[in-house]
C-alpha positions as CSV (number, residue, x, y, z in Angstrom):
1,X,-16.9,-57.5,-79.7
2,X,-20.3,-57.2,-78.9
3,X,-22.2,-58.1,-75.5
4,X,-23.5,-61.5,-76.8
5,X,-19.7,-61.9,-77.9
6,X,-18.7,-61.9,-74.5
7,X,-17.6,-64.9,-72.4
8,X,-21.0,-66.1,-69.8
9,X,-20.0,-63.9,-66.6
10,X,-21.4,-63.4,-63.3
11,X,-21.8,-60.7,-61.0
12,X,-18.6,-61.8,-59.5
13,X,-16.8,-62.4,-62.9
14,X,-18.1,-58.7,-63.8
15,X,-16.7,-56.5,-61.3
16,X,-13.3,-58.6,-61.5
17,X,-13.1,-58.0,-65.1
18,X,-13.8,-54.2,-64.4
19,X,-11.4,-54.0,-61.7
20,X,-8.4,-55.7,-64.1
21,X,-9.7,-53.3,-66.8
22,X,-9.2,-50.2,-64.5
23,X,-5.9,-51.3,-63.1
24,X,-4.6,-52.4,-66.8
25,X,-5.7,-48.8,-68.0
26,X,-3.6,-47.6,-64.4
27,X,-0.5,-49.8,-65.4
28,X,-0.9,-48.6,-69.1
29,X,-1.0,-44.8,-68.5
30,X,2.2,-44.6,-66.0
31,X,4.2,-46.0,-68.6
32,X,5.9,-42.2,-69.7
33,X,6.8,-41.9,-66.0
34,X,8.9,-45.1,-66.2
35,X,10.2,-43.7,-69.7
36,X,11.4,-40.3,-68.5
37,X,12.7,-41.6,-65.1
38,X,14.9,-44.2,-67.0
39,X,18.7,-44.1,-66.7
40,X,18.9,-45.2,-70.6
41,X,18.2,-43.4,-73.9
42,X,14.5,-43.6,-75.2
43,X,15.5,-46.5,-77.7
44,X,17.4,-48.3,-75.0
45,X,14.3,-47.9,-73.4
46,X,12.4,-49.2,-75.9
47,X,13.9,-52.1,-76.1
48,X,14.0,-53.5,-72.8
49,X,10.6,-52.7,-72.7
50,X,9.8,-55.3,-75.4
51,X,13.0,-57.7,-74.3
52,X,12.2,-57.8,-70.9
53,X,8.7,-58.5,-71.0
54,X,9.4,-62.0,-73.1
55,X,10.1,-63.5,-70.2
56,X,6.4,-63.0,-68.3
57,X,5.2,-64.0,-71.7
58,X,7.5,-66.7,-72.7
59,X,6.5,-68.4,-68.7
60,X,2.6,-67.9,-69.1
61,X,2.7,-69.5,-72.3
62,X,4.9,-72.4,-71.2
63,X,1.8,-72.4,-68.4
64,X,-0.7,-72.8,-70.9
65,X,0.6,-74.5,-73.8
66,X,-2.2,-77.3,-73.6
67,X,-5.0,-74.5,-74.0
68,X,-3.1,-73.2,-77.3
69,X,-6.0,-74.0,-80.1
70,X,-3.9,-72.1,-83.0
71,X,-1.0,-73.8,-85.1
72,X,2.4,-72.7,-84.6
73,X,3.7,-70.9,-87.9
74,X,5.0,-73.5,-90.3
75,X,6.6,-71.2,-93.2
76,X,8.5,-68.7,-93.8
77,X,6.2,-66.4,-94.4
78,X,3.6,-66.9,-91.5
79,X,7.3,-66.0,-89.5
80,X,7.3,-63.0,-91.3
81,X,3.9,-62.2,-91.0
82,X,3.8,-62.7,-87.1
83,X,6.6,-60.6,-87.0
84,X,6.0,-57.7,-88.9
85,X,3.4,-56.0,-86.0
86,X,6.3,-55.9,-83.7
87,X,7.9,-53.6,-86.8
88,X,5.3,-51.4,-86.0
89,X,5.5,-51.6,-82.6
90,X,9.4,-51.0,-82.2
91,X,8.8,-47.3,-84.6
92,X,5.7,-46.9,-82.5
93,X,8.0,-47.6,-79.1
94,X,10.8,-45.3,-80.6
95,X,8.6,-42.4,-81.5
96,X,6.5,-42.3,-78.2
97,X,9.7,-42.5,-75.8
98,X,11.1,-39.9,-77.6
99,X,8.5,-37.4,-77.8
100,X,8.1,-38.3,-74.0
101,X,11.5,-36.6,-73.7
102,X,10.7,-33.9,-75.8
103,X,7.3,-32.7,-75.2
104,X,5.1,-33.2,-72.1
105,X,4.0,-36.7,-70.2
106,X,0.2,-35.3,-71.0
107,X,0.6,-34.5,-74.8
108,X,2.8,-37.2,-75.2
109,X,0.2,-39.7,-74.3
110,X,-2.8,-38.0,-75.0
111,X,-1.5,-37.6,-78.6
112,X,-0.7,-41.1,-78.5
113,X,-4.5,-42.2,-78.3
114,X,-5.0,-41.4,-81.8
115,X,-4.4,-44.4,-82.8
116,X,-8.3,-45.7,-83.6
117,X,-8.5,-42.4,-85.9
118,X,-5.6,-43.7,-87.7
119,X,-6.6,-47.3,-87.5
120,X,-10.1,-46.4,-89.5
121,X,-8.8,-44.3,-91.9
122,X,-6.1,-46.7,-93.0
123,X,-8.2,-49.6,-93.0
124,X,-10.7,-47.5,-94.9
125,X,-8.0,-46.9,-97.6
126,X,-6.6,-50.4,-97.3
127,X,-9.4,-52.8,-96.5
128,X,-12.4,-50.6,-97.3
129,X,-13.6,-50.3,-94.0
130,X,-16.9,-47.9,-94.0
131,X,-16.1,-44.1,-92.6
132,X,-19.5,-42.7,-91.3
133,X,-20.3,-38.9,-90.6
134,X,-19.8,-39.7,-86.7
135,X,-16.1,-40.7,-87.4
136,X,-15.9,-37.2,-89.5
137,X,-17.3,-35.5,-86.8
138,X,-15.2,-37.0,-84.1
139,X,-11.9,-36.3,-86.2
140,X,-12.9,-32.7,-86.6
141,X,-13.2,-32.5,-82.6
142,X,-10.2,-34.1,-81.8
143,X,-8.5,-31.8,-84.9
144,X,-9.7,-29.2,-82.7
145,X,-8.9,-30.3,-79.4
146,X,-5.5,-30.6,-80.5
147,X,-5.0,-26.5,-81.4
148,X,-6.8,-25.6,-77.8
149,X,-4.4,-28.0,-76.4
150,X,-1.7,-26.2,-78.0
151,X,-2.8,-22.7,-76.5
152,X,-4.7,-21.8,-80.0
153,X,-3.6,-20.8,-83.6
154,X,-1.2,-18.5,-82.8
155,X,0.7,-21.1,-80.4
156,X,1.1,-24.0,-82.9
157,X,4.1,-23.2,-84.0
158,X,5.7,-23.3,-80.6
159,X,7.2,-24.8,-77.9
160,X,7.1,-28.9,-78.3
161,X,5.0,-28.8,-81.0
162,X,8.4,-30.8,-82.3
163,X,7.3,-33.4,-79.5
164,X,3.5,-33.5,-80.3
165,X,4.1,-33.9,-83.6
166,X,6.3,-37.2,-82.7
167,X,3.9,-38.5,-80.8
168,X,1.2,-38.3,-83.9
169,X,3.9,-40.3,-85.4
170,X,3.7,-43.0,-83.3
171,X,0.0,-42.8,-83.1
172,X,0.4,-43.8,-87.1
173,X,2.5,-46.7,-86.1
174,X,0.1,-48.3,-83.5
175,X,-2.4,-48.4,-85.3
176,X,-0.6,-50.2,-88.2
177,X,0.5,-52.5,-85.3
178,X,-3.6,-52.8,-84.4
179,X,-4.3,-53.5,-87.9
180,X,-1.4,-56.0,-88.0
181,X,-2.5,-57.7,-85.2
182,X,-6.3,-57.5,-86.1
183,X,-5.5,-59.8,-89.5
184,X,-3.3,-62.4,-87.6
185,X,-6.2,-62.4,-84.8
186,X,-8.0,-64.8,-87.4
187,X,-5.2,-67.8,-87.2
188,X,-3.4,-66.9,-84.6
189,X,-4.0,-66.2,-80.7
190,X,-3.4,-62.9,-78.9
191,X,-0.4,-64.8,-76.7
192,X,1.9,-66.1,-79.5
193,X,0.9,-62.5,-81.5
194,X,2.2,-61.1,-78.3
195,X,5.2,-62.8,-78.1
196,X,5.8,-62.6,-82.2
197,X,5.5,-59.0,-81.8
198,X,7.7,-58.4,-78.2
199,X,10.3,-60.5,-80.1
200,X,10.8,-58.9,-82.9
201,X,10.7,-55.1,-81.8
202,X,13.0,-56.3,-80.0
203,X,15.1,-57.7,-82.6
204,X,14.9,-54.0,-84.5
205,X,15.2,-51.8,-81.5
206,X,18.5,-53.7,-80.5
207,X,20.8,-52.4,-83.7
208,X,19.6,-49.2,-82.8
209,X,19.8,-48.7,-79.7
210,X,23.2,-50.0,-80.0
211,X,24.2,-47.2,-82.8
212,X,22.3,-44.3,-81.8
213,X,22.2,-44.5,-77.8
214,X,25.5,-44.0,-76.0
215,X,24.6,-46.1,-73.2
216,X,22.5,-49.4,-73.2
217,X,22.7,-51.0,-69.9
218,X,21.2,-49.3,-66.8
219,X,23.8,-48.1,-64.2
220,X,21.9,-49.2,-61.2
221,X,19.7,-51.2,-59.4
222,X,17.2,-48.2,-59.6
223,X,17.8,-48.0,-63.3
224,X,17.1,-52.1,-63.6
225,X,14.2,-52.0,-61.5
226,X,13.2,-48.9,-63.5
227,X,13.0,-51.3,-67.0
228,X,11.7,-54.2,-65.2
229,X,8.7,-52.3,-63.9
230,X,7.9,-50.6,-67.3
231,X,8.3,-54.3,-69.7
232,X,6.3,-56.4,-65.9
233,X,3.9,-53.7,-65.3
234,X,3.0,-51.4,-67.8
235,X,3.8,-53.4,-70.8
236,X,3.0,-57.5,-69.9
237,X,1.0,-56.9,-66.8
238,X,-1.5,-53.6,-68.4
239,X,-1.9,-55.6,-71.8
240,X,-2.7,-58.8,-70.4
241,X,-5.2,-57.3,-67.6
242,X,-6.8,-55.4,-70.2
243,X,-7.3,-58.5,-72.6
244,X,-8.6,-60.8,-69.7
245,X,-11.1,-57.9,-69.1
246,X,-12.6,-57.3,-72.5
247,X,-13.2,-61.3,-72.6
248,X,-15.6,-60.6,-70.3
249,X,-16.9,-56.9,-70.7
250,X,-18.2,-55.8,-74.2
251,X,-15.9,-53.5,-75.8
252,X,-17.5,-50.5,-75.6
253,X,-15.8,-51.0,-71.5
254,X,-11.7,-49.9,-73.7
255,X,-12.8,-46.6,-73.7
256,X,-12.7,-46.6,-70.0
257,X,-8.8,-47.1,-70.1
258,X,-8.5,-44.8,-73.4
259,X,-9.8,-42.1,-70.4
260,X,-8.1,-43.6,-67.8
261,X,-4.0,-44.0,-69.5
262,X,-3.5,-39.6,-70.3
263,X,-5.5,-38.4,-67.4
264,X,-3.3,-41.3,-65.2
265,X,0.1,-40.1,-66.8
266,X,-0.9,-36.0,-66.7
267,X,-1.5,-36.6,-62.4
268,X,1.9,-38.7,-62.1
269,X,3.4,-36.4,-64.6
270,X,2.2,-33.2,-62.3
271,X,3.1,-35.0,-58.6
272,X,6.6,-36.6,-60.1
273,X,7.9,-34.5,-62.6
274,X,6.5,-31.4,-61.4
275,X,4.7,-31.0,-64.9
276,X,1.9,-28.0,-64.7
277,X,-1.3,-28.6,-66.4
278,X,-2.7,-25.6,-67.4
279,X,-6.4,-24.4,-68.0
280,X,-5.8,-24.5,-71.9
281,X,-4.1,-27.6,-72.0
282,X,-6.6,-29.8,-69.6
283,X,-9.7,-28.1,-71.7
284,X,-7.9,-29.4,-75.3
285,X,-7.5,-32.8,-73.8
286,X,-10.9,-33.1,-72.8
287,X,-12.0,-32.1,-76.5
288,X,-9.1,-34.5,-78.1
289,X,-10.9,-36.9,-76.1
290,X,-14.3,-36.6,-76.8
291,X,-13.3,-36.0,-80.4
292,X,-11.7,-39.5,-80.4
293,X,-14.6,-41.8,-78.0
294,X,-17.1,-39.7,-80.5
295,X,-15.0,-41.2,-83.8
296,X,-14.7,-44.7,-82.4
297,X,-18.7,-44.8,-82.0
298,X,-18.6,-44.3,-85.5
């Protein structure tokens, strides 16, 4: 989205937009906190992430039924096709709680965010999307980002490099669910792609959940409220901030909460969990990061 692709905004209309866009990125990047604090399994997690937030979604599209210009699906297969990012999503889901638990809030969400790296080379090799020396460049950077962020060469093999690793995993994932989504954008609008999507992670996080976690349901009010927060706030409430936002703001404006979501979760991480960041680790970040805004541009 370019700036003449942007809806007509005032001054007004401009810092609102900004304002959601920051507070989406805020929502967005406390999400681990929500996902280590829960009294569930990272699955069981998962899935009342997606399950729970159906309901926010299901309500505002009740609300606004009578704006819908898209067709509902009619087939078969545009069911399966609406369905098949929330495939993605619920691996993507999986993979990033779990490497929350295993590795730290900052990797684990910093690691995340290679998603667009992923999302260009795979539509390169899928839809022949262009791959320009500024992407190379910017994948080279992050590549290198990632080694100071694990303390250097001679640390990779490590610690949670188990964890890290994970969390590439799910980077692979989301960006399969961006792709997804980025095809079905063409007939279908971002609210029932949401709902497609919640839905069916959903549906393939709950068999699992069931088999692998010992314990589903959350203990306590705490626990509930603990779930509720992460599929409201983080996962409805960010998401929809953010996409009111960039209907306003050109797109260049999502880097701002690429920034904002691992240097949110790293502060939470380090005044809730008590997770240190060191010298090493805050300087890799900061090169992962330019390494993926750099690759982006390009």
């Amino acid at each position: 989205m370019t700036q003449s692709q942007t809806l007509p905004t005032s001054a007004a209309t401009n810092q609102l937009a900004l304002l959601a866009l920051v507070v989406g990125g805020i929502a967005i990047g406390s999400s681990p906190i929500f996902v280590r604090l829960s009294e569930v399994g990272p699955l069981a997690t998962a899935f009342w992430r997606v399950a729970l937030a159906l309901i926010p979604l299901t309500v505002f599209s009740l609300l606004n039924r009578s704006k819908s210009s898209d067709a509902p699906p009619r087939t078969l297969g545009d069911c399966l096709l609406l369905s098949l990012p929330g495939v993605f999503l619920a691996i993507d889901l999986a993979a990033w709680h779990l490497s929350v638990h295993i590795t730290s809030v900052a990797n684990a969400t910093l690691l995340a965010n290679l998603a667009p790296v992923f999302v260009t080379i795979f539509g390169r090799l899928l839809f022949g999307f262009a791959i320009t020396r500024i992407f190379t460049a910017g994948l080279a950077i992050a590549a290198i980002g990632v080694v100071v962020l694990k303390g250097g060469p001679a640390a990779m093999g490590g610690g949670d490099l188990l964890g890290d690793a994970v969390a590439v995993f799910a980077a692979i994932f989301y960006a399969g669910y961006i792709l997804a989504i980025g095809r079905l954008r063409t007939r279908y609008d971002t609210l029932r792609i949401m709902q497609w999507g919640s839905a069916s992670a959903a549906f393939c996080l709950l068999p699992a959940s069931l088999f692998l976690e010992p314990v589903l349901l959350p203990s306590s009010v705490d626990g509930w409220a603990n779930v509720f927060g992460l599929a409201f706030l983080t996962h409805a409430g960010g998401q929809a901030l953010i996409t009111y936002a960039l209907a306003y703001l050109p797109a260049a404006f999502s880097s701002l909460t690429l920034l904002l979501q691992p240097v949110v979760a790293a502060l939470l991480a380090w005044g809730l969990l008590d997770e240190s960041l060191g010298v090493m680790q805050a300087i890799g970040g900061l090169i992962v990061l330019a390494g993926i805004l750099i690759a982006r541009r390009g």
